[in-house]
C-alpha positions, 0 to 999 in steps of 0.5 A, a space after each residue: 261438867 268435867 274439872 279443867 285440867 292443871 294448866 288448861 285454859 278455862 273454857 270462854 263463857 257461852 255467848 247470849 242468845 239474842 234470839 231469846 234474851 231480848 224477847 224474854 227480857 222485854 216481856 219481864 220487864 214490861 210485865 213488871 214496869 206494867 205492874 209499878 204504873 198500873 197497879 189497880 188495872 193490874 190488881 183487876 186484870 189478876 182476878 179476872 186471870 185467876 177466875 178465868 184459869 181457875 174455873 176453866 183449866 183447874 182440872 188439867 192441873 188437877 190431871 198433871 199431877 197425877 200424870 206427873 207423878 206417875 211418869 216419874 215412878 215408870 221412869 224410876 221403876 220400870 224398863 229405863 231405870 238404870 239409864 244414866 245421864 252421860 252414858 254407862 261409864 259416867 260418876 256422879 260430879 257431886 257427893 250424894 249429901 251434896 246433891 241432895 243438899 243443892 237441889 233442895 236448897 234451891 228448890 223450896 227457898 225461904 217460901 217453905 219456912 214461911 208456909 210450913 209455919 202458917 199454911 194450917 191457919 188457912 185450912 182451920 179456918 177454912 177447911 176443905 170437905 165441908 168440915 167444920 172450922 175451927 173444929 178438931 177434925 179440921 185442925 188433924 186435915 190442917 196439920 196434914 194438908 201442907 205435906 200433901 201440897 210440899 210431898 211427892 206430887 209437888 216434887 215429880 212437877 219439879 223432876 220430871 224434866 229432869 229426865 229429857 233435859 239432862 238426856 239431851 244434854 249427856 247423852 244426845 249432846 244437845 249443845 243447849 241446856 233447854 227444855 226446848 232441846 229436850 222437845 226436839 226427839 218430839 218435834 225434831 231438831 229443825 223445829 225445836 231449834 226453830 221458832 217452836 223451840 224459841 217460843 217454849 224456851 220464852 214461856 219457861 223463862 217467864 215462867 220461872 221469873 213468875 215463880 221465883 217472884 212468888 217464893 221471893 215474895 212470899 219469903 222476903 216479908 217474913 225475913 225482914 220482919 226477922 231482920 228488923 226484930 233483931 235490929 229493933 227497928 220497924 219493918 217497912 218495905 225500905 228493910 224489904 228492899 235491904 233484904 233483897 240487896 243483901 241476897 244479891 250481895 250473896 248471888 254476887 259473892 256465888 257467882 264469884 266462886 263458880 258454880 261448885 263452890 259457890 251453890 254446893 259452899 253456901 248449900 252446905 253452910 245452910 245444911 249445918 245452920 238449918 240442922 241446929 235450928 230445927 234440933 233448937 225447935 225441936 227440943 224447945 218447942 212442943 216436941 211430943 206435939 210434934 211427934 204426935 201430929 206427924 204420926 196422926 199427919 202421915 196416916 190421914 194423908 195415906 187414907 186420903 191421898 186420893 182423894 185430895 189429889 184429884 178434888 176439884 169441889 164442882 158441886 160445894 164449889 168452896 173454891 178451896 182446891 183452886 185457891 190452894 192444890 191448884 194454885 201449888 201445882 201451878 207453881 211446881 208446873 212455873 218452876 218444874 223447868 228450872 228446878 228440870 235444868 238446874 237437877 239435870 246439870 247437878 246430875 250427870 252420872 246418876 241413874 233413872 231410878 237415883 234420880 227420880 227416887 232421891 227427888 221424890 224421897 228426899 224433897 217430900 221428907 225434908 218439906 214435911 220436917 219443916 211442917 212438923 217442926 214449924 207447922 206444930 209449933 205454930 199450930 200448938 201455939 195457937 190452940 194451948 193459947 200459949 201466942 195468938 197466931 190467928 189474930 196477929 195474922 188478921 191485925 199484923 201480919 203473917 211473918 209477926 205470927 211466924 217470928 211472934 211463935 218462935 219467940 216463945 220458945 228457949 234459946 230465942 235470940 240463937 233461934 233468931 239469928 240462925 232463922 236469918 242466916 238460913 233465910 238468907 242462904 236460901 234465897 241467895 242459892 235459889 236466887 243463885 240456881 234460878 239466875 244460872 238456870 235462865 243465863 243457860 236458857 238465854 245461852 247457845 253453844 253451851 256445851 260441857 265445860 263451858 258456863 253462861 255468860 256471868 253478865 246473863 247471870 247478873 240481869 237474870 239475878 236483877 230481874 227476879 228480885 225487881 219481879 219479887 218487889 213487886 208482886 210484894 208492893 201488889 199486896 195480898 196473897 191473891 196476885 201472889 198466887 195469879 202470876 204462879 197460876 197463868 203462867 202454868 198453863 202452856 207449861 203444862 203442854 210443854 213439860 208433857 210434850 219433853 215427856 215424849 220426847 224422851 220415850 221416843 229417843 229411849 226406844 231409839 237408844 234402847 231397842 232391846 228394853 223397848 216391846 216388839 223390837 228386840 227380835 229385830 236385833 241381831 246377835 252383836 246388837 243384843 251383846 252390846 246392848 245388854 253389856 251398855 245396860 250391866 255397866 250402868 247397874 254396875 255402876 249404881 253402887 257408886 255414891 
């Protein structure tokens, strides 16, 4: 999105879409309303969801990841790479530590700190491969399994959209900012703007209200035990609800700025709170632990990678790749659209291969740092006997385990504070760049220059924290991880179907990169093809 000129009006905002608002914003609500008065038939209408995906449509999760990944790498490596969004000639709006900063701030929120710290427990205790548990062997797979589950796999769900969203909308100037736009080279315009279109862009809205739910949920108990430690007073869900009215101030305060100073300030801000926490934990926790964990960490996943992404367990049947790799890459696949918009947007002037890539590399590294850091600390923790994380997590709660740890460490009361300020920072950008990313959805005519509607932005905003609150009040990690899983499903089909669709419009727009076209181009063609392609690899040298 270009700057405004000195003295030009400001562009109005995109009007809402009541074609898609109105049918998105009554099934949220009525899937949450639902949850409030019907909790127990909601709670067995969940498990009988989660059997019915998990046993049936495991496997297309399982297959989607390493399809995903896969087209990720082709369009970063092969024929395409040097494609850019907004066409040869466009730069990049935002610094590269901007935005890497932006889309990783809003892509992981709080949700990461909180696994990153506790996600091995589930694994020694209940190993996968039939190892024994609680033994050596399972705690090496348990201190390696949460890189796998937040590595490369995780991040090609949440880039591959990235690609047909932000071609449609730079350089095929779609005026929609939707994953349905980005279907139309494979289902045409008439379709894509049409009812087909209309039921895609539905689905990607309820599926990223299930998705942000879930990080919220997970990430908000864990914030409001920090919050009530620092407070001395007792976590009950009113601290809960505080939490979330404070992220909300956060999203207001956002939306007041704008996009770029609003997400890149607060992405910054967390970027130097997050750089002296982790410096903290790690001179102060078990820093040759760490060191060692990792390096043990990154080999077994080289050896093993694989075969972890492609276990299903159909013989054992332990059900641990359904409650943990299939539960995650539902959860990439809920909020691979949102994260496909939102990196798209912030993306205009990058090539292919910078995209997917920087995606890849950056994502995966700044996941497994938390790991190595959080993770560690905990587990050593546990095994040195230094906190008892397995038994505060069965007689309290996780986020006791999580703050019970970093209060063994120096520095405690500046760790804790800092702990605040980046859960905070996290959820108010990821609740920030998901509000944006549905406001775009729920939008038309939302061309370059103009945003969406900052009313759209504030219900979106409302509706994400009500869906937070009550995956929380539902209790347990199983209808946590349900509403992530169902929601998946279509997706799956409609993130391939964007896949194709921008083969179709490359072939189209690139005849001379495409097999068996190029002799049916002429001279001149071939010249202004070729001199389109230089430019843009001229222009990879910009950051």
């Amino acid at each position: 999105m270009n700057n405004n000129t000195a003295g030009a009006a400001r562009p109005k905002d995109a009007p809402i879409d009541k074609h898609i608002f109105w049918p998105s914003c009554l099934i949220v609500s009525a899937v949450i309303i639902g949850m409030i008065a019907f909790e127990d038939q909601a709670l067995a209408g969940i498990k009988v969801a989660f059997d019915f995906v998990t046993n049936q449509f495991g496997f297309a999760y399982i297959w989607a990841g390493a399809f995903f990944f896969g087209a990720v790498l082709w369009l970063s490596l092969g024929r395409y790479s040097q494609v850019r969004l907004g066409g040869p000639d466009a730069r990049p709006e935002f610094t590269r530590l901007s935005w890497i900063t932006m889309f990783f701030c809003s892509g992981i929120g709080t949700s990461l700190i909180f696994w990153s710290s506790i996600e091995w427990t589930y694994y020694f205790t209940a190993p996968p491969f039939g190892l024994e548990p609680r033994s050596d062997l399972a705690a090496d797979y348990a201190a390696m399994y949460g890189m796998f589950h937040w590595g490369p796999l995780a991040w090609a769900f949440y880039c591959l959209t990235a690609f047909p969203i932000g071609y449609a909308f730079y350089n095929r100037k779609k005026s929609q900012l939707r994953l349905s736009a980005a279907c139309s080279g494979l289902l045409g315009d008439k379709h894509a703007n049409g009812l087909a279109g209309k039921v895609i862009d539905i689905l990607m809205v309820f599926g990223l209200v299930g998705g942000i739910g879930t990080v919220l949920a997970s990430g908000t108990p864990m914030l409001a035990e920090a919050v009530s430690r620092q407070l001395n007073i007792e976590h009950t869900f009113k601290v809960d609800i505080a939490v979330v009215l404070v992220w909300v101030a956060i999203f207001v305060t956002s939306v007041v700025l704008g996009l770029k100073k609003g997400i890149q300030r607060l992405s910054r801000l967390n970027m130097y709170a997050l750089t002296i926490l982790c410096i903290l934990v790690f001179v102060g926790g078990p820093t040759f632990f760490m060191l060692n964990s990792f390096t043990n960490s990154l080999g077994l996943m080289v050896t093993e990678f694989a075969h972890m992404a492609f276990y299903t367990d159909p013989i054992a049947n332990s059900m641990f790749p359904q409650w943990w790799t299939i539960f995650y890459w539902a959860w990439w696949v809920a909020m691979g659209p949102y994260m496909g918009i939102f990196i798209a947007r912030i993306s205009r002037g990058r090539t292919f291969r910078d995209i997917g890539l920087t995606v890849l590399s950056a994502g995966s590294a700044g996941c497994m740092l938390f790991f190595v850091l959080f993770g560690s600390t905990s587990m050593n923790a546990e095994l040195t006997g230094a906190f008892p994380v397995l038994e505060t997590i069965a007689n309290e709660s996780p986020s006791a385990a999580i703050l019970g740890t970093l209060e063994q460490l120096p520095f405690y009361d500046v760790i804790l504070i800092l702990f605040i300020i980046v859960g905070f920072v996290y959820s108010g950008t990821t609740v920030d760049s998901s509000a944006y990313v549905l406001a775009s959805v729920t939008s038309y005519n939302l061309r370059e220059g103009v945003e969406p509607n900052v009313a759209n932005r504030f219900f979106w905003a409302i509706a994400l924290g009500g869906a937070g609150l009550v995956l929380m009040n539902a209790g347990g990690l199983e209808p946590i991880k349900t509403a992530s899983l169902v929601v998946g499903v279509p997706l799956l089909v409609v993130m391939c179907m964007s896949f194709f669709s921008l083969l179709n419009w490359l072939k189209a727009d690139y005849p001379m990169l495409t097999p068996g076209i190029e002799k049916k181009m002429t001279g001149n063609e071939h010249m202004n093809v070729e001199a389109n392609r230089n430019s843009a690899v001229g222009a990879e040298s910009y950051v």
